[in-house]
C-alpha positions as CSV (number, residue, x, y, z in Angstrom):
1,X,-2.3,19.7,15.6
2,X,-2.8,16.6,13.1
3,X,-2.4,19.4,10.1
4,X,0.3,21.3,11.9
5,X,3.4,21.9,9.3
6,X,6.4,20.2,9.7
7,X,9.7,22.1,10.5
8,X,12.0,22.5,7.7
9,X,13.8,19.5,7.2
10,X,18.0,20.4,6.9
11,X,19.2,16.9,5.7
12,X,22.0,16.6,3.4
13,X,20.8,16.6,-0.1
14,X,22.4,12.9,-0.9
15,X,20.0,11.8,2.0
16,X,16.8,13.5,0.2
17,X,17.9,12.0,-2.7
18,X,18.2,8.5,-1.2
19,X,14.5,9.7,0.3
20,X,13.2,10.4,-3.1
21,X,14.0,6.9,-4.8
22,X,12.9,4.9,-1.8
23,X,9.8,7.3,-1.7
24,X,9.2,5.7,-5.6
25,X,10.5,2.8,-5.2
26,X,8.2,1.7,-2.3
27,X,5.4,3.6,-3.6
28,X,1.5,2.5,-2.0
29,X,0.6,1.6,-5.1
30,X,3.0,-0.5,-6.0
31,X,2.8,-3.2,-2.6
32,X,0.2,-5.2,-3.4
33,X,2.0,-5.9,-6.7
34,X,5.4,-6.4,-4.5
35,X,2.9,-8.8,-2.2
36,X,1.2,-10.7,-4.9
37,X,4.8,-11.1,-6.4
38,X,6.2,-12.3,-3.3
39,X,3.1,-14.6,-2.6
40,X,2.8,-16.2,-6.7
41,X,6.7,-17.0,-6.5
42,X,8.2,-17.1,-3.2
43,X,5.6,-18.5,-1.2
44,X,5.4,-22.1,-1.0
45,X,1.4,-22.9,-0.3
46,X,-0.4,-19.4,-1.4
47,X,-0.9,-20.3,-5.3
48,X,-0.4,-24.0,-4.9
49,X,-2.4,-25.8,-7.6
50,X,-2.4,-23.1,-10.1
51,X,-0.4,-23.0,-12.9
52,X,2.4,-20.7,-13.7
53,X,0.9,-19.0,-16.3
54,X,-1.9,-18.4,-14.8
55,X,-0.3,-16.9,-11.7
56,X,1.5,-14.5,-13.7
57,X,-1.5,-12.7,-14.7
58,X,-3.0,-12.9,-11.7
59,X,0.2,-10.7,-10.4
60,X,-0.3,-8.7,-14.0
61,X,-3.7,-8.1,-12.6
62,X,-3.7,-7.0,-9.6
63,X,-0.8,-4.3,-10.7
64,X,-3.1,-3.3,-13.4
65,X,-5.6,-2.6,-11.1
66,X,-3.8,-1.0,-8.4
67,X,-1.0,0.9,-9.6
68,X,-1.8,1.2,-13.2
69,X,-5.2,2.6,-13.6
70,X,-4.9,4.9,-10.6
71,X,-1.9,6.7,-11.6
72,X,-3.4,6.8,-15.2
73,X,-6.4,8.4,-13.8
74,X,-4.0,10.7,-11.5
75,X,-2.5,11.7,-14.9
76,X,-5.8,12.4,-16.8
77,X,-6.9,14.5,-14.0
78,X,-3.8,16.6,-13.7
79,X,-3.7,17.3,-17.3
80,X,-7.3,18.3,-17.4
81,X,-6.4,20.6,-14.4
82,X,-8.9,19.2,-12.0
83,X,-6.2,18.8,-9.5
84,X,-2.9,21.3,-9.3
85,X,-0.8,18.6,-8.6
86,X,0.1,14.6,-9.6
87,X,1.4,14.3,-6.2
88,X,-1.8,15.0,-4.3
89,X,-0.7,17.8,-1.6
90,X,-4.2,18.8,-0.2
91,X,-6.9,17.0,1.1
92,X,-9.1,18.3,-1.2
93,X,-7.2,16.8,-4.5
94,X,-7.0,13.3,-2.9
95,X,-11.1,12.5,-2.6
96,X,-11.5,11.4,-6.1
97,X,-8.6,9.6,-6.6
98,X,-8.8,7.8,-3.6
99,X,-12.2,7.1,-5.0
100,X,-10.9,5.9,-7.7
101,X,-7.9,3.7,-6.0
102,X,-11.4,2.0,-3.9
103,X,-13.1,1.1,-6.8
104,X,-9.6,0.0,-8.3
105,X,-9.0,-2.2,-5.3
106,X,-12.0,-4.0,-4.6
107,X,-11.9,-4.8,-8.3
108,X,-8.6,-6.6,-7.9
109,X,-9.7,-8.5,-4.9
110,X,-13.3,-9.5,-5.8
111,X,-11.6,-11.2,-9.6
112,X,-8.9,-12.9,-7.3
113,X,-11.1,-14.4,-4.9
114,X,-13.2,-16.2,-7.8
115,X,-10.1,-17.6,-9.7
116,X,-9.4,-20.5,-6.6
117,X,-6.7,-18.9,-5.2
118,X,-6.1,-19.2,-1.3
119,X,-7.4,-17.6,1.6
120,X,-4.4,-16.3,2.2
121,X,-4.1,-14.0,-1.3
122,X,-8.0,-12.9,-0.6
123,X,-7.2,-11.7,3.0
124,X,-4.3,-9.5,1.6
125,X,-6.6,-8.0,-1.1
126,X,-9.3,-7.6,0.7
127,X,-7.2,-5.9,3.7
128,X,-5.5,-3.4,0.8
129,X,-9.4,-2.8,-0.4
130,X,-10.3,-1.4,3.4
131,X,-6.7,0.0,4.0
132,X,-7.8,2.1,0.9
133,X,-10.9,3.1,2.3
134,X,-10.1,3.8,5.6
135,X,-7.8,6.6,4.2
136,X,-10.5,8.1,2.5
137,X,-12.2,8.9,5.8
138,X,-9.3,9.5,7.2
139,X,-8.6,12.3,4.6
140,X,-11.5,13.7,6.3
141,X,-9.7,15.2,9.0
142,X,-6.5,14.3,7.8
143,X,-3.6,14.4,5.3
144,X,-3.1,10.1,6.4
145,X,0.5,9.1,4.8
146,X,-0.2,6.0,2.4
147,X,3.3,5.5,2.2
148,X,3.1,3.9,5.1
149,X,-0.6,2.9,5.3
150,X,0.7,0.2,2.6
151,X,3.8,-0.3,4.1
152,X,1.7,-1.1,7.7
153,X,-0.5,-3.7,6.1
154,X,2.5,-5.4,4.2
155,X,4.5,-5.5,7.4
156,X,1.2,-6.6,9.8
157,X,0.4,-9.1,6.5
158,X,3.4,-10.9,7.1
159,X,3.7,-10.7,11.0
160,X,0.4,-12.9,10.8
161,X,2.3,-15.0,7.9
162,X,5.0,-15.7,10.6
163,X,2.6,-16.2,13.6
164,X,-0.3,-18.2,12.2
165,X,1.2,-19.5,8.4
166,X,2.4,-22.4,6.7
167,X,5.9,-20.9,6.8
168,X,6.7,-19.5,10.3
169,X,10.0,-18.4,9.9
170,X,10.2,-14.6,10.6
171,X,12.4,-14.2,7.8
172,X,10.3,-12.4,5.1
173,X,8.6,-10.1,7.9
174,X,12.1,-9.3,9.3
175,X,12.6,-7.6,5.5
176,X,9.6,-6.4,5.2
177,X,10.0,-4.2,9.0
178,X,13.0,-2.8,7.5
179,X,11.7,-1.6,4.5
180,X,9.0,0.1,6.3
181,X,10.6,1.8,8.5
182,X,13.0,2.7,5.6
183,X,9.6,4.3,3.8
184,X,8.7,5.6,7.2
185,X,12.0,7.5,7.4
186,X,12.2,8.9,4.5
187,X,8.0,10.5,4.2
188,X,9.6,12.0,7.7
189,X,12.8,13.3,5.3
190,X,11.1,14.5,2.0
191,X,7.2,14.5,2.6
192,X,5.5,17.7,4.6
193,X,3.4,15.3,6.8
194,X,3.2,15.4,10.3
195,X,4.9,12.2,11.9
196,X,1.2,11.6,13.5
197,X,0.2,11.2,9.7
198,X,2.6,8.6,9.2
199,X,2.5,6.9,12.3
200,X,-1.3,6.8,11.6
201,X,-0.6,5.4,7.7
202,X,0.9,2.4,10.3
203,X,-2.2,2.0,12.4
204,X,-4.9,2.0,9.5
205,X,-2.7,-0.6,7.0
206,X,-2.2,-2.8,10.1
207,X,-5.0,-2.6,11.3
208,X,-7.1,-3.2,8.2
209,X,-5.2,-6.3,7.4
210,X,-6.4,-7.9,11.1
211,X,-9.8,-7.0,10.6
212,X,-9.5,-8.6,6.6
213,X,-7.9,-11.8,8.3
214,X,-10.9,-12.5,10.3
215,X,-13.3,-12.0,7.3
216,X,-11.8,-14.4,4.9
């Protein structure tokens, strides 16, 4: 079953260390900040025209957005005891911060795509934006990882980059594989999801970012 609990996972406590800080590190809501990073400094056509100033806020934006006002609203809800715990472990504590995180999200994209940035910036929100919601049905019927529901749509993001971009080279997308199966690996190491969960985080970020790509 979807819900089924893992076994007890036996790995050497180094390794669920290692788990732990990539488990931070690569936290869902810090990728689109990672992205818009990556796509303000690194890329060569996405914020041509705008100046650096400018850009940086844009990147300041979109973290305030979609890292820090959900965990800040995580926060006020733990300490007010509507949900037992900041890390989310039921179903049940996840609906109204992922309603939150929705709200959060389309925010971020709908300010971006007014301030002349390019299509390709827009598609990436906007494919964060459903990515978000399509966990929230998800979390329906299931406890959906969105470790890797980010770390899908960041890798499928810049598969299209290499396939269809201004800067085919393979290179970024070659990094960003590795570091999801890194996230992958360790949810599978210190999380109690089922690997269908995360395999499933895959499938909705990827697939979100497709269907984004064709509405931009």
């Amino acid at each position: 079953m979807m819900n089924a609990p893992t076994a007890p996972n036996h790995q050497p406590a180094f390794i669920r260390v290692l788990a732990h800080v990539v488990s931070y590190v690569f936290h869902p809501l810090f990728i689109a900040t990672y992205v818009m990073a990556f796509l303000a400094y690194l890329h060569p056509y996405a914020f041509a025209g705008i100046r650096e100033l400018k850009k940086t806020f844009m990147v300041i934006s979109v973290f305030f957005n979609t890292a820090f006002i959900p965990l800040f609203a995580v926060f006020i809800m733990w300490r007010l005891k509507l949900i037992d715990s900041p890390y989310l472990r039921t179903q049940k504590e996840r609906i109204i911060p992922y309603s939150v995180a929705m709200i959060c999200y389309f925010w971020a994209w709908y300010v971006i795509r007014n301030q002349g940035v390019s299509d390709t910036v827009q598609s990436f929100l906007l494919g964060s934006f459903l990515a978000v919601c399509l966990a929230w049905i998800a979390n329906i019927y299931t406890r959906i990882s969105m470790h890797t529901t980010a770390a899908g749509g960041a890798v499928v993001f810049f598969l299209l980059q290499a396939l269809y971009g201004p800067d085919p080279t393979g290179y970024y997308f070659a990094i960003v594989l590795f570091i999801a199966g890194l996230t992958g690996t360790a949810r599978l190491i210190v999380s109690d999801h089922t690997p269908a969960q995360i395999y499933l985080g895959f499938l909705a970020g990827g697939l979100c970012q497709v269907v984004a790509l064709y509405f931009v």
